[in-house]
C-alpha positions as CSV (number, residue, x, y, z in Angstrom):
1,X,-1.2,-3.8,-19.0
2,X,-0.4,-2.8,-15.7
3,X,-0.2,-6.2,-13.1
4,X,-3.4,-6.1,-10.6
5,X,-2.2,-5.4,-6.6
6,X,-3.6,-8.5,-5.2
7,X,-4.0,-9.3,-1.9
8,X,-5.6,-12.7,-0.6
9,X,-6.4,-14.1,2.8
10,X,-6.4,-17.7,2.8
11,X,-5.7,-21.0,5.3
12,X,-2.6,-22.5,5.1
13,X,-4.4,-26.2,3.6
14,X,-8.1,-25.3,2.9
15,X,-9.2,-26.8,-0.7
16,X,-11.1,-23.4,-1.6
17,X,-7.4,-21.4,-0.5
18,X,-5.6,-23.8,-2.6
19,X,-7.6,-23.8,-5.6
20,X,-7.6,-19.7,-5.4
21,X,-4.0,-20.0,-4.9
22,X,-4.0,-21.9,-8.6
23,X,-5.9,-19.7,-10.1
24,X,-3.1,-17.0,-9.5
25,X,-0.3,-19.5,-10.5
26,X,-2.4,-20.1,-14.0
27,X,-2.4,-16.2,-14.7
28,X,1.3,-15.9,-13.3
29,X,-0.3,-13.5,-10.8
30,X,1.8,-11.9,-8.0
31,X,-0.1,-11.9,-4.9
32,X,-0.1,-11.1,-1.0
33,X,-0.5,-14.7,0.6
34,X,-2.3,-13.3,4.0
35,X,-2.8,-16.4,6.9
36,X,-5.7,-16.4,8.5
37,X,-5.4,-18.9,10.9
38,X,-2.1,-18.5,12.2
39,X,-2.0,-14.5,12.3
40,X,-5.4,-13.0,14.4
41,X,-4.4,-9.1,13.5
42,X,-4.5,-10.5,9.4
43,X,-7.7,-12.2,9.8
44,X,-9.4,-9.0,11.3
45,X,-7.8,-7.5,8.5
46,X,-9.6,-9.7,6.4
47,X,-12.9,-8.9,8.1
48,X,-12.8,-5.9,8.4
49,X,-12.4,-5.3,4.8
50,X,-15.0,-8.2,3.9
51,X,-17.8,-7.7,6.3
52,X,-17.6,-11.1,7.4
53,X,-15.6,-14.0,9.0
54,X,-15.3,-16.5,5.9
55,X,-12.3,-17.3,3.5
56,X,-11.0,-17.0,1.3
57,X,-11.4,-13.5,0.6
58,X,-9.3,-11.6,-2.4
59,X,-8.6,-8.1,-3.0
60,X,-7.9,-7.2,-5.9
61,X,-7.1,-3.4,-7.1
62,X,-9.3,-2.4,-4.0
63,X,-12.0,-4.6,-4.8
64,X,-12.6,-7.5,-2.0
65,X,-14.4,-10.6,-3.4
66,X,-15.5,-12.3,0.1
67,X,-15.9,-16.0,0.8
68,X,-14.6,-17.2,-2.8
69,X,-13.3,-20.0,-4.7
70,X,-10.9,-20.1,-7.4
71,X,-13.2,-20.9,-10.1
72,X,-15.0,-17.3,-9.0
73,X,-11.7,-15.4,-8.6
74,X,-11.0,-16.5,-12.5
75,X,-14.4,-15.3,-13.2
76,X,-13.7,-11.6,-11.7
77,X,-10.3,-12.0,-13.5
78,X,-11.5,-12.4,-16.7
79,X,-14.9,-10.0,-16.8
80,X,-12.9,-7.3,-15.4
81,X,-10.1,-7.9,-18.0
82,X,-7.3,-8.2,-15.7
83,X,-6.3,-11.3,-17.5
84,X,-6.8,-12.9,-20.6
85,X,-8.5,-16.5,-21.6
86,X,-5.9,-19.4,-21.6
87,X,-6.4,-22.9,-22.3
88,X,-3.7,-23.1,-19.6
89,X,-5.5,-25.9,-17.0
90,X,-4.5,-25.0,-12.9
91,X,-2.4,-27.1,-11.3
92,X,-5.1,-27.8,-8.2
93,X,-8.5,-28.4,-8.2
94,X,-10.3,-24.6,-8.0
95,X,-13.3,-25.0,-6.2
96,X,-13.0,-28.3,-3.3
97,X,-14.0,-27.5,-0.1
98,X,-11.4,-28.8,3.0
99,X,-11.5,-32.4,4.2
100,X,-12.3,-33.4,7.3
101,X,-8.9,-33.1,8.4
102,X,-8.1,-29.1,7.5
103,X,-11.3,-27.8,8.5
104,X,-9.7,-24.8,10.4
């Protein structure tokens, strides 16, 4: 099986871009880590492609899955058949929104 072309656009410390950053640690997924926060040409990247301002977005094979946590990135993953069920846990938490702190 050929390895999905994933790109995601995600903040440096957001909960949601950390758990979708597990999510492609558990499958052992290479992916484009694209900064929105620090990088303004990537984030209009990001909405242009998305239709809208929120992260993280992921796109995966050409399909763009906007304003998504890990736990839905798994979803797409696995319906699609991209990758296959594991009993593999993530190493972060896959769907935490940021703290009061990271709210960038």
């Amino acid at each position: 099986m050929k390895p999905p072309k994933i790109t995601a656009y995600l903040k440096p410390t957001c909960g949601w871009s950390q758990g979708v950053r597990a999510i492609l640690r558990k499958y052992t997924l290479a992916y484009e880590d694209c900064d929105v926060i620090n990088n303004p040409s990537i984030y209009e990247e990001m909405v242009q492609k998305s239709g809208q301002g929120l992260s993280p977005c992921v796109e995966i094979d050409g399909h763009t899955l906007a304003d998504v946590s890990g736990d839905e990135v798994e979803a797409y993953l696995l319906k699609a058949g991209l990758v296959q069920p594991t009993v593999a846990a993530a190493d972060a938490p896959t769907n935490q929104a940021c703290d009061a702190h990271h709210r960038e």
